[in-house]
FILO-819282 format. One record per residue: residue number from 0; x, y, z of N, C-alpha, C in turn. Coordinates in Angstrom, 2 decimals. Each point is the difference from the previous one (the first is absolute). Example, Ala and Ser with C-alpha at 12.3 -4.5 7.8 and 13.67 -1.06 7.14 Angstrom:
// FILO-819282
torlum k 0	n_c1 13.19	n_c2 -5.69	n_c3 7.80	ca_c1 -0.89	ca_c2 1.19	ca_c3 0.00	c_c1 0.90	c_c2 1.20	c_c3 0.00
torlum k 1	n_c1 -0.35	n_c2 1.05	n_c3 -0.72	ca_c1 0.82	ca_c2 1.19	ca_c3 0.06	c_c1 -0.77	c_c2 1.09	c_c3 0.73
***
This chain:
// FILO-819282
torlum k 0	n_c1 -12.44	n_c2 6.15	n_c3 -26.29	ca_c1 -0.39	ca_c2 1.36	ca_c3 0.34	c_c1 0.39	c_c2 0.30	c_c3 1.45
torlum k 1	n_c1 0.51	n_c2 1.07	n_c3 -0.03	ca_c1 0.42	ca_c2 0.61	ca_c3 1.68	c_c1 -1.01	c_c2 0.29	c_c3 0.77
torlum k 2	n_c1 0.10	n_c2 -0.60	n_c3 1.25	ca_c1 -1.05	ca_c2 0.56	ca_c3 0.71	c_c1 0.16	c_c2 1.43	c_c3 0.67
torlum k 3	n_c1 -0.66	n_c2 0.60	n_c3 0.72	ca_c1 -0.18	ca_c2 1.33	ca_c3 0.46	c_c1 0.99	c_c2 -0.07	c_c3 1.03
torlum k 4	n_c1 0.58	n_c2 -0.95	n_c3 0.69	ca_c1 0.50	ca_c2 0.22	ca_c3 1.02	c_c1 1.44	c_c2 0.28	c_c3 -0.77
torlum k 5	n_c1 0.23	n_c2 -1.10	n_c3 -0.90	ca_c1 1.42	ca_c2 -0.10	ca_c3 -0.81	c_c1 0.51	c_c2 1.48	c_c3 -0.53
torlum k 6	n_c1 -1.67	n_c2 0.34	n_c3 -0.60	ca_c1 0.60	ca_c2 1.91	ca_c3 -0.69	c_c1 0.55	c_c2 1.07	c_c3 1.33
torlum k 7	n_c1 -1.07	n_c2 -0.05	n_c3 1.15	ca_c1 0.50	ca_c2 0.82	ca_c3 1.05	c_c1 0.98	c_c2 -0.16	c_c3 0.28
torlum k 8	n_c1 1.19	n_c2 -1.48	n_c3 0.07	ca_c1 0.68	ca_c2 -0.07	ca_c3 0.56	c_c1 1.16	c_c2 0.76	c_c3 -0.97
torlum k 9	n_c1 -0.10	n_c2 -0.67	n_c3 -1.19	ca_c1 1.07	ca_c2 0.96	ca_c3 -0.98	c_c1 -0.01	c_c2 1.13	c_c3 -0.16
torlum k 10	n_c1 -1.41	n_c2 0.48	n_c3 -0.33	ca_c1 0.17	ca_c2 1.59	ca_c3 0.44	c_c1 0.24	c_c2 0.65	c_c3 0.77
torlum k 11	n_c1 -0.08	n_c2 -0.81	n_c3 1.56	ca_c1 1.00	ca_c2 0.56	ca_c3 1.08	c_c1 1.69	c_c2 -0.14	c_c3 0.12
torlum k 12	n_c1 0.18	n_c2 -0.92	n_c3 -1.04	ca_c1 1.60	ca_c2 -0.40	ca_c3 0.37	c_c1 0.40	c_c2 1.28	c_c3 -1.48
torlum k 13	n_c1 -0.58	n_c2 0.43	n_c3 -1.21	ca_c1 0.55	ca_c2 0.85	ca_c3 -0.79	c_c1 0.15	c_c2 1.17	c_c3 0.85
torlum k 14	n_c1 -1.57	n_c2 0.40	n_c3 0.29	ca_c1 0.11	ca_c2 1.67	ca_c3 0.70	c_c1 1.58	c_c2 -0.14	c_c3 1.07
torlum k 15	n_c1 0.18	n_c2 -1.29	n_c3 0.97	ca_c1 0.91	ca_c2 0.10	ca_c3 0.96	c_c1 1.30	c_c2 0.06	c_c3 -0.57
torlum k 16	n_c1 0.08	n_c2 -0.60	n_c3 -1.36	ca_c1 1.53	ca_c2 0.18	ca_c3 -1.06	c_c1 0.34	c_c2 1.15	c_c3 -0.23
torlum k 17	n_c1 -1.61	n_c2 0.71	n_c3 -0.65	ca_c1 0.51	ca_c2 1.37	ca_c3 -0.28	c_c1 -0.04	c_c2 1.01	c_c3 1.00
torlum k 18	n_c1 -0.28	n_c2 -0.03	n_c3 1.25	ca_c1 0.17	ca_c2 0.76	ca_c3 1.13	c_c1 -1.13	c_c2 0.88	c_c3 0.04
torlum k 19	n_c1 -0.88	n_c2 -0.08	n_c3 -0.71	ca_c1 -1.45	ca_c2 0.82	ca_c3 0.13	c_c1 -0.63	c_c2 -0.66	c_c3 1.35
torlum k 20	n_c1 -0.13	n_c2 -1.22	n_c3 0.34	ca_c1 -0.66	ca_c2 -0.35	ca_c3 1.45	c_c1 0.62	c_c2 0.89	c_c3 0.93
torlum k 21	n_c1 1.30	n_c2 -0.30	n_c3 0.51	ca_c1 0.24	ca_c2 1.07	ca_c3 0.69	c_c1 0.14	c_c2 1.71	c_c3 0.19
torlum k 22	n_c1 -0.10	n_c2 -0.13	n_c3 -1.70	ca_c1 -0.32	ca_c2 1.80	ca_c3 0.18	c_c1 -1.58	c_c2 0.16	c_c3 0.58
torlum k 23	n_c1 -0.77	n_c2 -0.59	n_c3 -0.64	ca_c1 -1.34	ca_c2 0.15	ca_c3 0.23	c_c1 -0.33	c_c2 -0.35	c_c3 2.18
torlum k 24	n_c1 0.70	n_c2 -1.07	n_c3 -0.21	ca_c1 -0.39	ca_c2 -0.26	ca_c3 1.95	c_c1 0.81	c_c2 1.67	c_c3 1.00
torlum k 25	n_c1 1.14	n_c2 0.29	n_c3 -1.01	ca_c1 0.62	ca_c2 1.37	ca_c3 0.67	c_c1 -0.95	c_c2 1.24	c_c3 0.13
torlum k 26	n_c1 -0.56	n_c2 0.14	n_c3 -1.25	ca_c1 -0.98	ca_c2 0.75	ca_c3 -0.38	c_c1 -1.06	c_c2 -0.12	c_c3 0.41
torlum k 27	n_c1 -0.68	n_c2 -0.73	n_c3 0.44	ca_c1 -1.39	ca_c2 -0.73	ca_c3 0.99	c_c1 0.40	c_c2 0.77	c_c3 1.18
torlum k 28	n_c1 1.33	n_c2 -0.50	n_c3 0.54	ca_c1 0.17	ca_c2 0.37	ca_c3 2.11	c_c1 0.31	c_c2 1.10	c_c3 -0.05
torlum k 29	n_c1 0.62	n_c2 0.67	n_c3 -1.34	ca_c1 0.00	ca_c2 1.61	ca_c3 0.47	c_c1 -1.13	c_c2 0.53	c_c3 0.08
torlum k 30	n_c1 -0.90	n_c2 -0.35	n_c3 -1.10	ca_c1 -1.27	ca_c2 0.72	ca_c3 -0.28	c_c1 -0.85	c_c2 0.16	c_c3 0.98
torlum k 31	n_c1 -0.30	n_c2 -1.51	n_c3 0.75	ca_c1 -0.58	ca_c2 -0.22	ca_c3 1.73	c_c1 0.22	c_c2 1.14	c_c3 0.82
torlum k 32	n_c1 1.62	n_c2 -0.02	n_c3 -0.21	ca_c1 0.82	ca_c2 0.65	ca_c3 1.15	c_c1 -0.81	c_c2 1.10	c_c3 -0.06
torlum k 33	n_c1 0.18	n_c2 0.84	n_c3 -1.19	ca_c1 -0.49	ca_c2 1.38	ca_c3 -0.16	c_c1 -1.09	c_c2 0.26	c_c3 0.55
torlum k 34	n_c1 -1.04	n_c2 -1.09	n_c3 -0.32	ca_c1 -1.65	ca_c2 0.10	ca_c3 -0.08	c_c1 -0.21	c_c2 -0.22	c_c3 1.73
torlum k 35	n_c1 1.07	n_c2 -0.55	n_c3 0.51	ca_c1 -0.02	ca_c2 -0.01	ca_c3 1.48	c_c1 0.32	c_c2 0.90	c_c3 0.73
torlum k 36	n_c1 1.08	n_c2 0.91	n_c3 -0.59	ca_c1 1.01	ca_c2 1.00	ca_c3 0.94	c_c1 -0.78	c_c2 1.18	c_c3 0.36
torlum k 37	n_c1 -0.17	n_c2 0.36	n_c3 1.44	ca_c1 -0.52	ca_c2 0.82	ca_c3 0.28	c_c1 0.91	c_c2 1.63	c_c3 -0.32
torlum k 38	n_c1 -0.48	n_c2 0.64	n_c3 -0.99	ca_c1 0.86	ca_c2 1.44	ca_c3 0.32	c_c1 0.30	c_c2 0.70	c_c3 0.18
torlum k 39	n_c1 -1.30	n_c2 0.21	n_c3 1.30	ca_c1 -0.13	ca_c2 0.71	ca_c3 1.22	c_c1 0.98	c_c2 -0.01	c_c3 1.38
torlum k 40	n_c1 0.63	n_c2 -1.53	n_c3 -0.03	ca_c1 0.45	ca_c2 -0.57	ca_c3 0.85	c_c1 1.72	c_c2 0.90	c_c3 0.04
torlum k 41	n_c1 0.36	n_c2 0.42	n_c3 0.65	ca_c1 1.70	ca_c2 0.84	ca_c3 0.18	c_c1 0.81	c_c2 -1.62	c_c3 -0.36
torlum k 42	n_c1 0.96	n_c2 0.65	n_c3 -0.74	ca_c1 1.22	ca_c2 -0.79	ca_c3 -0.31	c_c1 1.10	c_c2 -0.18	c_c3 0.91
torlum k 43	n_c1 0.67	n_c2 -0.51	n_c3 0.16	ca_c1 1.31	ca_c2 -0.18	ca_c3 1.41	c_c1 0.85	c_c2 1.10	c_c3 -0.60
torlum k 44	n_c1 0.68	n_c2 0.67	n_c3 0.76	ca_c1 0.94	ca_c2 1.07	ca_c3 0.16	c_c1 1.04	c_c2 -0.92	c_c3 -0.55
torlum k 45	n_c1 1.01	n_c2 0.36	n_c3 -0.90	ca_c1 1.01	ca_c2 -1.04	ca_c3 -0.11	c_c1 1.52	c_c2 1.22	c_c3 0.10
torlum k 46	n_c1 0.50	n_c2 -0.87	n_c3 0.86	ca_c1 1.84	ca_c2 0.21	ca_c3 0.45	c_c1 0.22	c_c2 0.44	c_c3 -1.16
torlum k 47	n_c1 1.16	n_c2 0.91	n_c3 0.13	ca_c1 1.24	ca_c2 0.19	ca_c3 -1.64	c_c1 0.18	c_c2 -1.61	c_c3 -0.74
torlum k 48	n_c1 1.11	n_c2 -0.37	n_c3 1.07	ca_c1 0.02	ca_c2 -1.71	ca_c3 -0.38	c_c1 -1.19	c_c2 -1.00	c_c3 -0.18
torlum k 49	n_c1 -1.16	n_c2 0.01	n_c3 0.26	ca_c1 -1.05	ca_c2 -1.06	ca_c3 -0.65	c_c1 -0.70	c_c2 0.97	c_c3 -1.28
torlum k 50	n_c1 0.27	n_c2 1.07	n_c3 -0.15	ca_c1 -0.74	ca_c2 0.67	ca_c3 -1.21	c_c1 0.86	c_c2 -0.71	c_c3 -0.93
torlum k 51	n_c1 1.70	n_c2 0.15	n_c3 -0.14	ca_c1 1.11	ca_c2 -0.36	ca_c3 -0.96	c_c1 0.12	c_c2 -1.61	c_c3 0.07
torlum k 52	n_c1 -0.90	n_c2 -0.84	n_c3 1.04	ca_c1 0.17	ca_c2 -1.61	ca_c3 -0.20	c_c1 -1.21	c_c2 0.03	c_c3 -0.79
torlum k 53	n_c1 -1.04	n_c2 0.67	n_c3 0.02	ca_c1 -1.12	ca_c2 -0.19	ca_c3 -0.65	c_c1 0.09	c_c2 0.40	c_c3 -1.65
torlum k 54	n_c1 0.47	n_c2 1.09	n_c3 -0.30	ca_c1 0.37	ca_c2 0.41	ca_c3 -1.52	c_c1 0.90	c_c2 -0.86	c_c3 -0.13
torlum k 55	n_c1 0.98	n_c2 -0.82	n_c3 0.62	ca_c1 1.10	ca_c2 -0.84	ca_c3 -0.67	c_c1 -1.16	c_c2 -1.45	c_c3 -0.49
torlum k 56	n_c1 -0.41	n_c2 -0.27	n_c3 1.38	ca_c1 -1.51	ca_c2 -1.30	ca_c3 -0.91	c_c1 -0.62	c_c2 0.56	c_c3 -1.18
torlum k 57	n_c1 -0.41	n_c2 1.21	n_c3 -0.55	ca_c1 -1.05	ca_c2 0.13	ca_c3 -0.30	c_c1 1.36	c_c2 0.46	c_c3 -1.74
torlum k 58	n_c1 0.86	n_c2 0.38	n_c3 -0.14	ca_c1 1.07	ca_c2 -0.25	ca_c3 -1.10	c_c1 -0.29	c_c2 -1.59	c_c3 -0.42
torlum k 59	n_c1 0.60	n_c2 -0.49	n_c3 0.88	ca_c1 -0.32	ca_c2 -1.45	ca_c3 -0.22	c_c1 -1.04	c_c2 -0.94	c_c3 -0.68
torlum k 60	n_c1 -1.15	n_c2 0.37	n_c3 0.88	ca_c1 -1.11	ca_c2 -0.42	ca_c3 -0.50	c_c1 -0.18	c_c2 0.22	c_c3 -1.37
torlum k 61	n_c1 0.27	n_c2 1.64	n_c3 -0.07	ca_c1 -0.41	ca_c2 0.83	ca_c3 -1.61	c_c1 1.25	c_c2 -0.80	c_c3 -1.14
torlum k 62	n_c1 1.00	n_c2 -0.24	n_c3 0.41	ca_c1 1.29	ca_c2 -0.44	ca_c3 -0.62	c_c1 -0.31	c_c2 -1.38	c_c3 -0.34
torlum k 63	n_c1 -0.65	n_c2 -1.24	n_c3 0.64	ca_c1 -0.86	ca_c2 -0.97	ca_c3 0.15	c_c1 -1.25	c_c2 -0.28	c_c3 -0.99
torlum k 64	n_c1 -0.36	n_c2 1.47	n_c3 -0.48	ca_c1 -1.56	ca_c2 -0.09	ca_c3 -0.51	c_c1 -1.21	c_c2 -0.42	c_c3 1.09
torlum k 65	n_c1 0.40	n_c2 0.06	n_c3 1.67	ca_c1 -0.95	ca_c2 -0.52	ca_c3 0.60	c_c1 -0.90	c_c2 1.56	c_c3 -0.05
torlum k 66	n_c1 -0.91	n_c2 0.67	n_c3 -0.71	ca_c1 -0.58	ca_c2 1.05	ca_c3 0.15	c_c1 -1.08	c_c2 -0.14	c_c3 0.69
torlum k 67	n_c1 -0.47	n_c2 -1.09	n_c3 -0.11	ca_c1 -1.28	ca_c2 0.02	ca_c3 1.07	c_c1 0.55	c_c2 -0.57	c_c3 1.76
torlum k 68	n_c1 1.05	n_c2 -0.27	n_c3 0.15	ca_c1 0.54	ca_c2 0.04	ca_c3 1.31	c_c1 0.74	c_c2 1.04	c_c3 0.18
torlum k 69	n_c1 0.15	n_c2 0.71	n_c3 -0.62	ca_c1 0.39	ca_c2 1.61	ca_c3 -0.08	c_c1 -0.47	c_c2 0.56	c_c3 0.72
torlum k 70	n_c1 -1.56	n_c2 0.17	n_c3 -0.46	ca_c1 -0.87	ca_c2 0.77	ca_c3 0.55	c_c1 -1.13	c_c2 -0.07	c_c3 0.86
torlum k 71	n_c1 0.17	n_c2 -1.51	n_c3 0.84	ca_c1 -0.22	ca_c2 -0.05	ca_c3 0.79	c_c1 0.52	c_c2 0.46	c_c3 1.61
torlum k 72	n_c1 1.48	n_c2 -0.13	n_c3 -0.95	ca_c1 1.21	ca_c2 0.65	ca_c3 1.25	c_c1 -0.41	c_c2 1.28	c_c3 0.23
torlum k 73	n_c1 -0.06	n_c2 0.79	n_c3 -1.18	ca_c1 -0.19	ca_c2 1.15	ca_c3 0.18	c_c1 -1.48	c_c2 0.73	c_c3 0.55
torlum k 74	n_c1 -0.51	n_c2 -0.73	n_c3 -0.05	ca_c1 -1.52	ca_c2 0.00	ca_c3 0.56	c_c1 0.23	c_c2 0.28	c_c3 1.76
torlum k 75	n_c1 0.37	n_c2 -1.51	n_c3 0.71	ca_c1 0.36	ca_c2 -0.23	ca_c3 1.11	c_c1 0.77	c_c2 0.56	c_c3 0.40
torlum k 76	n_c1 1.32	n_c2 0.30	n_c3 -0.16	ca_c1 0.84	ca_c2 0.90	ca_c3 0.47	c_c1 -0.24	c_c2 1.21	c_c3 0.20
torlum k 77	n_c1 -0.46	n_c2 0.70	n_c3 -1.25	ca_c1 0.00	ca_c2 1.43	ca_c3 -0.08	c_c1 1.30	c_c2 0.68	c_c3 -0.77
torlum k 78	n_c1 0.53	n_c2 -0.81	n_c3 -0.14	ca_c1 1.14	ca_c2 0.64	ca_c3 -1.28	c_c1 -1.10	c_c2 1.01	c_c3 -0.94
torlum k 79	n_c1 1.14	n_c2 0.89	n_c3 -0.67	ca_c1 -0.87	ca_c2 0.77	ca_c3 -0.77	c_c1 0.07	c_c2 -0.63	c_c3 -1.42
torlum k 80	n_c1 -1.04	n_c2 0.06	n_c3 -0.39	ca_c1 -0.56	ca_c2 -0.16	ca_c3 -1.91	c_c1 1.37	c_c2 -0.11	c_c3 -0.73
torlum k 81	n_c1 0.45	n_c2 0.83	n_c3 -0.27	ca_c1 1.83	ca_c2 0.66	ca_c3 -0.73	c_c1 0.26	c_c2 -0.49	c_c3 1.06
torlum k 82	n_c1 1.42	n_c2 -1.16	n_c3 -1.17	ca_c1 0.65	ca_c2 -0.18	ca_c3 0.75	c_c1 1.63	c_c2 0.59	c_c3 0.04
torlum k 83	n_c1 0.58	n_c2 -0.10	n_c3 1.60	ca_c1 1.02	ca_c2 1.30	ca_c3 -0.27	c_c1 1.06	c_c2 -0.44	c_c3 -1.22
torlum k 84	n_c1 0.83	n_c2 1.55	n_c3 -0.22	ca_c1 1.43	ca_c2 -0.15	ca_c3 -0.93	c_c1 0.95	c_c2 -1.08	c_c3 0.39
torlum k 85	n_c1 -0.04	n_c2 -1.01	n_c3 -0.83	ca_c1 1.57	ca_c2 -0.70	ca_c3 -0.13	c_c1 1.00	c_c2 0.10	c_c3 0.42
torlum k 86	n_c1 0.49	n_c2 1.18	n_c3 -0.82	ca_c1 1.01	ca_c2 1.00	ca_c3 0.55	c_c1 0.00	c_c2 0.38	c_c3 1.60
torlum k 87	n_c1 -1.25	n_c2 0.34	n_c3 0.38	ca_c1 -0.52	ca_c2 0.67	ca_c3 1.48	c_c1 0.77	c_c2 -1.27	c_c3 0.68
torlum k 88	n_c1 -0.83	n_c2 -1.42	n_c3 -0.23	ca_c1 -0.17	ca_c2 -1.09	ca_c3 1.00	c_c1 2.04	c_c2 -0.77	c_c3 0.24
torlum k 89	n_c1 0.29	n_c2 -0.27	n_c3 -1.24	ca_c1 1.16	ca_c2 -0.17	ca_c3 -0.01	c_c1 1.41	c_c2 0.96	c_c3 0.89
torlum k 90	n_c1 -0.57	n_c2 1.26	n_c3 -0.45	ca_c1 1.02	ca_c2 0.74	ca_c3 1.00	c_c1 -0.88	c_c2 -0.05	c_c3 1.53
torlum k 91	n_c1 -1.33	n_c2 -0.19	n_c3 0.39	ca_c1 -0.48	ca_c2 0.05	ca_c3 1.39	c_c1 0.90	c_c2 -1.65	c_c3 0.77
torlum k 92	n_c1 0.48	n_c2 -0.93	n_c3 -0.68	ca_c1 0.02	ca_c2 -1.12	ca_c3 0.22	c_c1 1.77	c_c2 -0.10	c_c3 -0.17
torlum k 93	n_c1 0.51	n_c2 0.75	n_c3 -0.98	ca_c1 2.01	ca_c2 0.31	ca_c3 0.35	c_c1 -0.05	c_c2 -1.41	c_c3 -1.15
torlum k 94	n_c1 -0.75	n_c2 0.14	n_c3 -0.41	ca_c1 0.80	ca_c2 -0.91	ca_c3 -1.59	c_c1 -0.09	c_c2 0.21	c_c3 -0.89
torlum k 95	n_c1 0.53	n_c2 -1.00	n_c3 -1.00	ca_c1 0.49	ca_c2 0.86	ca_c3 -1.44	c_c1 -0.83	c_c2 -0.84	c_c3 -1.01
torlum k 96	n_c1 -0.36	n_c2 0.29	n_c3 -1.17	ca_c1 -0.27	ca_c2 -0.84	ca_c3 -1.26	c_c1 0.63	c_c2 -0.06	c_c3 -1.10
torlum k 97	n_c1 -0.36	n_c2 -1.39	n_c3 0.11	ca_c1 1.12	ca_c2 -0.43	ca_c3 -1.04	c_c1 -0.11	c_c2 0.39	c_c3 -1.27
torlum k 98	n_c1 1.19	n_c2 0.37	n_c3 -0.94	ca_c1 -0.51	ca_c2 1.10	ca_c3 -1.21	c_c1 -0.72	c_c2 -1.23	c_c3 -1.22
torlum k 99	n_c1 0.87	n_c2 -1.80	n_c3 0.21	ca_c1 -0.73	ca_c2 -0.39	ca_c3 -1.36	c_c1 -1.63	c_c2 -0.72	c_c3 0.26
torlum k 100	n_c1 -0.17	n_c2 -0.41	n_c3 0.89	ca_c1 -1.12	ca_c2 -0.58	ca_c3 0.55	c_c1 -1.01	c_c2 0.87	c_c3 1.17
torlum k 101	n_c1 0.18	n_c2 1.39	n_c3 -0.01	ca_c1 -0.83	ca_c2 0.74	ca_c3 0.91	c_c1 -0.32	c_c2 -0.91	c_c3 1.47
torlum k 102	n_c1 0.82	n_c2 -1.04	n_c3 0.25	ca_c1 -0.22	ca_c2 -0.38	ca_c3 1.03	c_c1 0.53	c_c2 0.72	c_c3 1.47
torlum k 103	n_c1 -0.54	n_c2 0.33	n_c3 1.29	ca_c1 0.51	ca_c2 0.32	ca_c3 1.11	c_c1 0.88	c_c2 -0.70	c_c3 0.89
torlum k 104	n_c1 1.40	n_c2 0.84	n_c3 0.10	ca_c1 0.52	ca_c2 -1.07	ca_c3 0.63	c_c1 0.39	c_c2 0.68	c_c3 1.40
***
C-alpha cells in the first residue's frame, strides 16, 4: 500500500506532466497581484516606443498562452485592456507578415 507521501508525490509529478501546476501557480500570482494592486495609484506615462515594446511582450505572452502574465503586465504598465491592431503594430514597427505562418518579420 502507498503511503501518503508516495500519492502526493505522484500527484504532483502528473498535475506537473499535464501543465495544470503551473497554470494554477500562474493563476495564484496573478490573482495576489490583483488583490494587491492599488488602483488608485497613477500608472507611468509610457514613451511611443515603450507602449509598442510593451504590446510586442504582451502578443507574445498572449501567442504563448501566458494569460495570466498577460495581465499582470497589463496591470503594471498601464497598457490598455484591447489590445492594439496587428495591422496598426506591424506597420508602427516597418515590418511585414509573413503570408503562410502569420509570423512578423
Amino acid at each position: 500500500m502507498a503511503t501518503v507521501a508516495e500519492l502526493k508525490a505522484v500527484l504532483k509529478d502528473t498535475l506537473e506532466k499535464r501543465g495544470v501546476l503551473g497554470h494554477l501557480k500562474a493563476r495564484i500570482r496573478a490573482e495576489v497581484f490583483n488583490a494587491l494592486d492599488d488602483e488608485s495609484e497613477p500608472r507611468p506615462s509610457l514613451s511611443h516606443e515603450n507602449f509598442l515594446i510593451n504590446e510586442l511582450i504582451r502578443e507574445y505572452l498572449e501567442f504563448n498562452k501566458y494569460k495570466y502574465t498577460a495581465s499582470v503586465l497589463i496591470a503594471e504598465s498601464g497598457q490598455p485592456v484591447v489590445p492594439l491592431d496587428r495591422q496598426f503594430l506591424i506597420h508602427e514597427l516597418n515590418a511585414f507578415e509573413g503570408s503562410k505562418d502569420n509570423t512578423i518579420r
